[in-house]
C-alpha positions as CSV (number, residue, x, y, z in Angstrom):
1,X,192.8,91.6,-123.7
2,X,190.5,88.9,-122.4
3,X,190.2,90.7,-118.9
4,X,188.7,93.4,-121.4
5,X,186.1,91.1,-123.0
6,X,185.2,89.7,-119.9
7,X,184.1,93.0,-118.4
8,X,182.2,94.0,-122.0
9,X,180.2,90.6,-121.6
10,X,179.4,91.6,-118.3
11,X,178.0,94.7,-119.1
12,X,176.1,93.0,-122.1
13,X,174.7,90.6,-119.8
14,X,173.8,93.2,-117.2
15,X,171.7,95.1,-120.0
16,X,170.0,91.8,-121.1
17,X,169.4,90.7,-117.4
18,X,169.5,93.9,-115.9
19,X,167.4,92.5,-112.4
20,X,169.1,89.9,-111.8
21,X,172.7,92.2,-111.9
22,X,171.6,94.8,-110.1
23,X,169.6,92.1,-107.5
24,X,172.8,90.4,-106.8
25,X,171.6,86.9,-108.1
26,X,172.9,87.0,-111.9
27,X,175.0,83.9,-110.2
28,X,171.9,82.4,-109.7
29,X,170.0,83.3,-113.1
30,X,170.6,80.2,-115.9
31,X,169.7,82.5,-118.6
32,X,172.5,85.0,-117.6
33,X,174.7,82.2,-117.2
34,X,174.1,80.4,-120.3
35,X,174.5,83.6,-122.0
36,X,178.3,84.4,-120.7
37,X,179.3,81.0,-121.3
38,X,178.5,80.8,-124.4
39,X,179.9,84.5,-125.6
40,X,183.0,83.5,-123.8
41,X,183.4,80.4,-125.8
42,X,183.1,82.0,-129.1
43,X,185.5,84.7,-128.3
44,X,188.1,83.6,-126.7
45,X,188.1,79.9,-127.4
46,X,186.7,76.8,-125.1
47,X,189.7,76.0,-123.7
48,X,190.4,79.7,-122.6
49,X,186.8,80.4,-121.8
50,X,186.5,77.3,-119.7
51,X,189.7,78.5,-118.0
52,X,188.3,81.9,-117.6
53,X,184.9,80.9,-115.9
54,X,186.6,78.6,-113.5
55,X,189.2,81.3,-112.0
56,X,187.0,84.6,-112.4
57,X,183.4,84.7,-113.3
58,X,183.1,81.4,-111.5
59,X,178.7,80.7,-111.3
60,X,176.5,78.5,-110.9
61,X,173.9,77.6,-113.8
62,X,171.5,75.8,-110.9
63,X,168.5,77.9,-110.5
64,X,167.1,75.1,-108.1
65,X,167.7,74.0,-104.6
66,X,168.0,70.4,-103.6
67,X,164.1,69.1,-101.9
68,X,164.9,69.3,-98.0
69,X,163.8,66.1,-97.9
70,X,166.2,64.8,-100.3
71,X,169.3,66.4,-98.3
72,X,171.5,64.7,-96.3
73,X,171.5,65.1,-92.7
74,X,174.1,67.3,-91.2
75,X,176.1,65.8,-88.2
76,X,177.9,68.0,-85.9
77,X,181.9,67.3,-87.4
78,X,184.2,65.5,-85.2
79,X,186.1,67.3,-82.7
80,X,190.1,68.1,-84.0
81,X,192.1,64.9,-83.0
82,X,194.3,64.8,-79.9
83,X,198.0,66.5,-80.5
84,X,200.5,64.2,-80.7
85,X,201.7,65.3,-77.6
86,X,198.5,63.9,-75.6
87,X,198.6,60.5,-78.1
88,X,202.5,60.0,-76.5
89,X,201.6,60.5,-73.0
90,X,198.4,58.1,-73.5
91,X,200.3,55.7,-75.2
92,X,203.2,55.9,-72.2
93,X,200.1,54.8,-69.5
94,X,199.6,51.7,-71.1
95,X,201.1,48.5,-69.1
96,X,204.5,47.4,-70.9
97,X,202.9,43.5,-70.9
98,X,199.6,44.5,-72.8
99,X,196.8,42.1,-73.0
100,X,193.0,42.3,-74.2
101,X,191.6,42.2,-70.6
102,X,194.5,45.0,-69.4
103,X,193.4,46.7,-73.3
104,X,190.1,46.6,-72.3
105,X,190.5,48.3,-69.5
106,X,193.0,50.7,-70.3
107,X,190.0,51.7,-72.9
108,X,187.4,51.5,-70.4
109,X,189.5,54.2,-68.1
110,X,190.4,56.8,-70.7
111,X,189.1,59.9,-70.1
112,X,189.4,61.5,-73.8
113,X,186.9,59.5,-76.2
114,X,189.9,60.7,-79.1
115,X,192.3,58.8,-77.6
116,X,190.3,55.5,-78.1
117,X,191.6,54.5,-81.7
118,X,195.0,56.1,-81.4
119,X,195.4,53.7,-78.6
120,X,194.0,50.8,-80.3
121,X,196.0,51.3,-83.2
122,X,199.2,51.3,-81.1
123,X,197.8,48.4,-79.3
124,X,197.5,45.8,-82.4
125,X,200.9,47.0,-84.1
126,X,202.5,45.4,-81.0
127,X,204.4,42.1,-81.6
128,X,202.7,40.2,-78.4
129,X,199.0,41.3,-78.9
130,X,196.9,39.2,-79.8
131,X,193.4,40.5,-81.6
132,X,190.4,40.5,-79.4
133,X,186.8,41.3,-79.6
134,X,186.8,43.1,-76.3
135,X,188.5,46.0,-76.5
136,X,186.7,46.9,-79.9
137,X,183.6,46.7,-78.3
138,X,184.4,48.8,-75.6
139,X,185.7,51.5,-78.1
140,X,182.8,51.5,-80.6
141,X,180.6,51.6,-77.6
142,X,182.3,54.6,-76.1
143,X,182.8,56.3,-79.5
144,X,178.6,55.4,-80.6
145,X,177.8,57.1,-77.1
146,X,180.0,60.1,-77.7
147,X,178.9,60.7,-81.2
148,X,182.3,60.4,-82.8
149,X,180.9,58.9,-85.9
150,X,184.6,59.3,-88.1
151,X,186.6,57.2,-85.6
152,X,183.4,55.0,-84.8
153,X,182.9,53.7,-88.6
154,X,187.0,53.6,-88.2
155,X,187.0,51.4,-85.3
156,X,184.4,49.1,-87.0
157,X,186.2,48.9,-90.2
158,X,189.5,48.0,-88.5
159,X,187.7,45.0,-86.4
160,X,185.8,43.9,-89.7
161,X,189.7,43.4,-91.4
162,X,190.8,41.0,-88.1
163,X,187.2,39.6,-88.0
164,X,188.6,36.0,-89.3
165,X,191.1,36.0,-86.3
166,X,188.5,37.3,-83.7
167,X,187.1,34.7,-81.6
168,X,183.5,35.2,-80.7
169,X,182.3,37.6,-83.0
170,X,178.6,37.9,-82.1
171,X,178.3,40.9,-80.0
172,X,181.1,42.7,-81.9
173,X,178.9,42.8,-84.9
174,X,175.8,42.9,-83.2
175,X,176.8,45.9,-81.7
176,X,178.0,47.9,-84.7
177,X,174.9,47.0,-86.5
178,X,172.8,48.8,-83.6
179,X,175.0,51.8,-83.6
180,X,174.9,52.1,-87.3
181,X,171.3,52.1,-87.7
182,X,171.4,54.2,-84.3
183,X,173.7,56.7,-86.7
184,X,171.3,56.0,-89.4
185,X,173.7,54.7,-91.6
186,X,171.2,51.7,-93.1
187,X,174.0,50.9,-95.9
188,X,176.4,50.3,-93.5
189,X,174.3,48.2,-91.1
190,X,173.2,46.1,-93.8
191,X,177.4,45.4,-94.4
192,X,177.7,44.4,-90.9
193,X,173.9,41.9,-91.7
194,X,176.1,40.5,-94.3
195,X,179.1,39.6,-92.3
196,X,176.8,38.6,-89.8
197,X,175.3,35.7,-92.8
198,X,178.4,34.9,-93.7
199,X,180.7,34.7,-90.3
200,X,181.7,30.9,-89.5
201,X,180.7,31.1,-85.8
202,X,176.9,30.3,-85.8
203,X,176.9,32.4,-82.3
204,X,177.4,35.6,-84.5
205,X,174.6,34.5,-86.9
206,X,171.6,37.1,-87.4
207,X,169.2,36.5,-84.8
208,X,165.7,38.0,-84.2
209,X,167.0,41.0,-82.1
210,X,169.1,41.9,-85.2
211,X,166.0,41.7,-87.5
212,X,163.9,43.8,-85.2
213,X,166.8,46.4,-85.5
214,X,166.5,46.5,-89.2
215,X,163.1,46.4,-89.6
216,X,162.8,49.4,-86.9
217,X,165.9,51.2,-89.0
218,X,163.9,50.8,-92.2
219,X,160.4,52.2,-91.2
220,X,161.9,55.2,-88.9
221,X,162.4,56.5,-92.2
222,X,160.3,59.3,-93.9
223,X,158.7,60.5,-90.8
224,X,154.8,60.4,-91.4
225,X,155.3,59.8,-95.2
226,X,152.8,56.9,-95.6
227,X,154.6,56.5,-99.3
228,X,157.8,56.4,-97.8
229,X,156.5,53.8,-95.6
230,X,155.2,51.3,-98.3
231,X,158.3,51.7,-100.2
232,X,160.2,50.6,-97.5
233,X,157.9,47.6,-96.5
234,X,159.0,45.5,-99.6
235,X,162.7,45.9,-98.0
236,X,161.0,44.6,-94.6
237,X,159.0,42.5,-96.3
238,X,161.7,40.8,-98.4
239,X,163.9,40.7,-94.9
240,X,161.2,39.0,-93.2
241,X,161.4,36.2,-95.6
242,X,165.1,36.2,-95.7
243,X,164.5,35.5,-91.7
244,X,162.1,32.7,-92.2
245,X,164.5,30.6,-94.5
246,X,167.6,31.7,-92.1
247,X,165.5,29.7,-89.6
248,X,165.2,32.2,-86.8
249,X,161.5,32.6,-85.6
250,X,159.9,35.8,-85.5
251,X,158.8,37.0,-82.0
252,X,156.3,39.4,-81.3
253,X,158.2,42.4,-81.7
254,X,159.2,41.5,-85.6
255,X,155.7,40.9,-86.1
256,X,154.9,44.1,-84.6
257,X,157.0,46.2,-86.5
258,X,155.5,44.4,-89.7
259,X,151.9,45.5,-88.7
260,X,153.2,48.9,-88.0
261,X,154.4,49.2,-91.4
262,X,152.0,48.0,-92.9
263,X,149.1,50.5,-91.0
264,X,151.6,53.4,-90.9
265,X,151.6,52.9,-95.0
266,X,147.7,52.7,-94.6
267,X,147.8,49.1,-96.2
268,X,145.3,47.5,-93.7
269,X,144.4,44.5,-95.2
270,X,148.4,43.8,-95.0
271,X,148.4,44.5,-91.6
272,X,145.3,42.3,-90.5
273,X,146.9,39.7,-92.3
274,X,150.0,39.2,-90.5
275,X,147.9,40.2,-87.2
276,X,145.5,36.8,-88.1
277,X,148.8,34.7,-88.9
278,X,150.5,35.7,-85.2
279,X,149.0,32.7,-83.2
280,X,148.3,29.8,-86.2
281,X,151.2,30.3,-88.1
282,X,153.9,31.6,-85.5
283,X,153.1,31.0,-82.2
284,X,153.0,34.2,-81.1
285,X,150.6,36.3,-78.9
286,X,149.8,40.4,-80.3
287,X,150.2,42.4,-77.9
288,X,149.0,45.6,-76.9
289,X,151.1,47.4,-79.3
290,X,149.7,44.9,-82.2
291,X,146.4,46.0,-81.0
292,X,147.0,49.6,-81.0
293,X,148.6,49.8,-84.4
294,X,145.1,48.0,-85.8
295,X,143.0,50.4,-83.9
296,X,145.2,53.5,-85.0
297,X,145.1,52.6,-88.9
298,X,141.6,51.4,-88.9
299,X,140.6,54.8,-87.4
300,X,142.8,56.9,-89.7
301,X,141.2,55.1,-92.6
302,X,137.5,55.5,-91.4
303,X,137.2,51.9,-90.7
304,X,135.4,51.9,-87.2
305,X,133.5,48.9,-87.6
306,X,137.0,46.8,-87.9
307,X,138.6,49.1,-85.4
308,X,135.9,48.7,-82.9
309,X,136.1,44.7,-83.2
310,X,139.4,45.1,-82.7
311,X,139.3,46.9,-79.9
312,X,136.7,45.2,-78.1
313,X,139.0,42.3,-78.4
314,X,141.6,43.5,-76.9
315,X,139.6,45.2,-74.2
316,X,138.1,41.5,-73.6
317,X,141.9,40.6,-72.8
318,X,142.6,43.4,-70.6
319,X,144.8,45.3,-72.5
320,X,144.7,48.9,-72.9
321,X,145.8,51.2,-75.8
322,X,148.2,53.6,-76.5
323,X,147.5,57.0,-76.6
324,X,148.0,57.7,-80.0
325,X,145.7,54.7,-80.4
326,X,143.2,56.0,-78.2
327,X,142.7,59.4,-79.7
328,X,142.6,58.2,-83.6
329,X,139.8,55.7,-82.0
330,X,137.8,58.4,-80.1
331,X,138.6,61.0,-83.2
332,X,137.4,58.3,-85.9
333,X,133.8,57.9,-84.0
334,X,133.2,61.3,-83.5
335,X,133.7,62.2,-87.4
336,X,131.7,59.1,-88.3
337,X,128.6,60.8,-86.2
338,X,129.0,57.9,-83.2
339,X,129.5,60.7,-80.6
340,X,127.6,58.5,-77.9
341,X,130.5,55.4,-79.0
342,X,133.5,58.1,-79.0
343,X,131.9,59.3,-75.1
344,X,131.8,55.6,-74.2
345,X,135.2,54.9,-75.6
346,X,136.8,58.2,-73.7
347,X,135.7,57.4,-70.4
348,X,136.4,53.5,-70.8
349,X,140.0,54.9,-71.5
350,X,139.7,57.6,-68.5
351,X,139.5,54.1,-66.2
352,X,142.1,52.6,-67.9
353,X,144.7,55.7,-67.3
354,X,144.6,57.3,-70.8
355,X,143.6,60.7,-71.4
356,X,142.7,61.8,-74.8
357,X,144.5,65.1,-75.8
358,X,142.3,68.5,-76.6
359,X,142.2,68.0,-80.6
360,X,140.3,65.0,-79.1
361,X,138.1,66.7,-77.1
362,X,137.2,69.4,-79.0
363,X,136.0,67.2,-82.2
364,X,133.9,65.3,-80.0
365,X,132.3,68.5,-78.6
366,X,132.2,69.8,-82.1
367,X,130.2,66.5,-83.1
368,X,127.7,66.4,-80.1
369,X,127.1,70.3,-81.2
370,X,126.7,69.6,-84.8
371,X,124.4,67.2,-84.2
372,X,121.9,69.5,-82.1
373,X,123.1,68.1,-78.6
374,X,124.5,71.2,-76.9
375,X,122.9,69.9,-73.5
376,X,125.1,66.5,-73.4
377,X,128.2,69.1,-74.8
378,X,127.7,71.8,-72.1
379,X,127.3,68.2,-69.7
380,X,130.3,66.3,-71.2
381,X,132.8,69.7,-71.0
382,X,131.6,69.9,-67.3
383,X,131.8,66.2,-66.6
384,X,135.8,66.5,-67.5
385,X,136.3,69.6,-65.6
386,X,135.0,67.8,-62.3
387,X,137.1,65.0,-63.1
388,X,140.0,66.4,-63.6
389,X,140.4,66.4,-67.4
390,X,140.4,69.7,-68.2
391,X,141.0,73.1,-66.4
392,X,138.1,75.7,-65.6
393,X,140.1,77.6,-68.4
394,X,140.0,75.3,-70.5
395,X,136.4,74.5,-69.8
396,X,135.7,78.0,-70.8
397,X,137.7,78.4,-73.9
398,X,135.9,75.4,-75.4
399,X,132.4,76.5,-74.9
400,X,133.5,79.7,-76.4
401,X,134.9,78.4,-79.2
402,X,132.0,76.3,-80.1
403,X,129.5,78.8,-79.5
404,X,131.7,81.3,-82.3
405,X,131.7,78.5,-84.6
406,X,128.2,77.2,-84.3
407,X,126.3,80.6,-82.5
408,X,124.4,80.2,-79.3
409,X,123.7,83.3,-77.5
410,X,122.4,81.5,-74.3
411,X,125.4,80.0,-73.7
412,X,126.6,80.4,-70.6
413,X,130.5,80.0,-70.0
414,X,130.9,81.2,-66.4
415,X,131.5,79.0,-63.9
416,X,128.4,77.1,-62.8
417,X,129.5,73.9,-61.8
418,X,126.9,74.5,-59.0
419,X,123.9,74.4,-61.2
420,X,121.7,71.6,-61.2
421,X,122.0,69.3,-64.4
């Protein structure tokens, strides 16, 4: 009898929402679906009906997707675990009078990456061992490089239960913070910060490397979300502060990662600020990556009057840019109608060893043709193709390009490199 109502539903539903039957996707449609559960409720009961759905007309009443970006990333699953048969034999190598060094080595010498917490397991339910920090590093470095994440966050959690009887702590923990925010597993590497705080040996004390860790696993989030970036800075921000009254001071490369958040998250005024504390406040000297971060958001927000004093300054020193820096710099002038700056800028940079990409190139040329210069565009284009910048190809497909966007029917794309300027 209720097989019978179930199919007369059906059919009810699949006149009401005939498109989404016959499509396929009436398991998809929350109309349909509210519809059936709710028939099937008042005839046969919630109880029954509830029963029913679950075993046969089993739906879902989500007509939505989860955001990719909200999705967690899929891992590839850990391999199936060695048979017991390869555990035995494994175990059966080990020396009868096991120590940590002859552990460690043992470890070190396996040639199955499965077989590392097997073995360590075995190992510390003998009578005569003794717990050591050795041969758990050796495994969660093995396991971290083979991308066994399951018996890596296993490994770790068996070393944090013996951490009060491990001598030395420092690089055990040190370690599984870098391989947890290597696996991107913030929550856990902030567990391991913790242990870090609280662990009686001052040597295993955060230190600045293990700041710069977090601070680089925070902002590696979100990709090239500004937002997501300035959400995470008041994490960084907070853990910056935390490192100041822990005593450990800041290096260059903390500070660094702070200005990069801060310009990534287009919060310049943050990022100058830190930049103008470096030398008064913490001894420090900024770098070329401080100074290319500064250029790279000052240009992205249109600031080239602040970008170019920065980058004279750090010209003054000697350094040179990166890239990235380089064309955001060169990209900024030419927008802001500087073309004869952005020229300047490019070939300063050719000297230097950096080569700004096409995109570059091309809104330069755009701007020197906009502005009525097609002479110094024709000249510039030619000037990289004799130095090596660009192709004759390339030479050629830019001219062309310009003249279908601007019109210029006495341009002339051939090759006459011999023709007198």
């Amino acid at each position: 009898m209720d097989r019978e109502i179930c199919f007369k539903i059906r059919a009810w539903v699949c006149n009401k929402f005939g498109e989404d039957w016959r499509s396929g996707l009436w398991s998809r449609s929350a109309p349909a679906a509210a519809a059936m559960t709710t028939l099937l409720r008042h005839r046969l009961g919630a109880t029954a009906a509830d029963a029913l759905l679950a075993h046969r007309l089993s739906f879902s009443t989500s007509s939505r997707r989860t955001p990719h970006r909200f999705r967690r990333s899929r891992r590839s699953p850990n391999p199936a675990p060695p048979s017991p048969e390869v555990v035995s034999a494994a175990i059966g190598t080990l020396p009868s009078r096991l120590t940590p060094p002859l552990l460690a080595y043992s470890l070190s010498s396996v040639s199955d990456d499965r077989l590392l917490l097997p073995l360590l397991t075995h190992s510390l339910g003998l009578p005569t061992f003794r717990p050591d920090p050795g041969p758990f590093l050796i495994a969660i470095k093995r396991l971290a490089a083979a991308d066994l994440y399951a018996d890596f966050d296993r490994t770790c959690a068996l070393a944090f239960s013996l951490l009060p009887s491990l001598p030395s702590p420092g690089p055990l923990l040190s370690s599984a913070l870098y391989f947890y925010c290597q696996f991107r597993r913030i929550g856990k590497a902030f567990h391991v910060y913790t242990l870090m705080r609280s662990s009686a040996d001052p040597a295993a004390r955060p230190s600045a490397d293990t700041y710069h860790t977090l601070f680089t696993a925070l902002l590696s989030r979100g990709g090239g979300d500004t937002m997501v970036h300035y959400m995470y800075m008041d994490t960084v921000a907070a853990l910056f502060r935390q490192m100041l009254e822990e005593g450990v001071p800041p290096d260059t490369r903390a500070l660094n990662v702070l200005v990069k958040g801060y310009a990534q998250s287009l919060h310049l005024n943050d990022a100058l600020r830190v930049f103008h504390q470096m030398r008064p406040v913490y001894g420090c000297e900024p770098d070329a990556l401080t100074y290319s971060y500064l250029v790279h958001g000052l240009s992205a927000q249109g600031r080239t009057r602040n970008a170019r004093e920065v980058f004279d300054e750090m010209r003054a020193k000697g350094l040179v840019p990166t890239e990235p820096a380089c064309n955001a710099f060169v990209s900024a002038l030419a927008m802001a109608g500087e073309a004869s700056e952005a020229e300047s800028v490019m070939w300063d940079m050719v000297r230097a060893g950096r080569v700004v990409d096409d995109v570059t190139r091309r809104a330069l040329l755009e701007e020197l043709w906009s502005l009525g210069r097609r002479d110094d565009a024709d000249r510039l284009v030619r000037e990289m193709e004799e130095r090596g910048i660009v192709g004759g190809a390339e030479r050629r497909t830019l001219l062309r390009s310009l003249h279908d966007e601007f019109g210029d029917d006495d341009l002339d794309v051939g090759d006459t490199r011999g023709r007198t300027r």
